[in-house]
C-alpha positions, 0 to 999 in steps of 0.5 A: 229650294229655290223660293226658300233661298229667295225668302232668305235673300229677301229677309236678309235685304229687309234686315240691311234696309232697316240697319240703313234707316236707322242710320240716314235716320241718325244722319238726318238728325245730325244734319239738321242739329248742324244746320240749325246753329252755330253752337253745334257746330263750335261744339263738333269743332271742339270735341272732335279737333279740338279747336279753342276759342280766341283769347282762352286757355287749353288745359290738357289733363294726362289720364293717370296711369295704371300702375303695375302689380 
């Protein structure tokens, strides 16, 4: 009983490693894209707050709506 639960912990804790290395993994690539140039980080800083570049133009296009029936 007691080896049975310990195999099960065990299998659990190698399953959360796993899910842990795909992401440091994903991490990982991400650190490197980011240290490797600027376009990567003008590209974050673009998407993810919505940063603009001097002397340009921001466009905001509504999503349409949906209508009603």
């Amino acid at each position: 009983m007691h080896a049975t639960k310990l195999e099960r912990d065990i299998k659990q804790q190698q399953a959360e490693n796993d899910r842990m290395r795909e992401r440091n993994r994903i991490l990982d690539v991400e650190v490197q894209d980011l240290k490797s140039g600027a376009d990567s980080v003008e590209e974050r800083a673009r998407n993810d707050i919505g940063m603009i570049k001097k002397d340009e133009t921001f466009f905001m296009i509504p999503a349409k709506k949906k209508t009603e029936q």
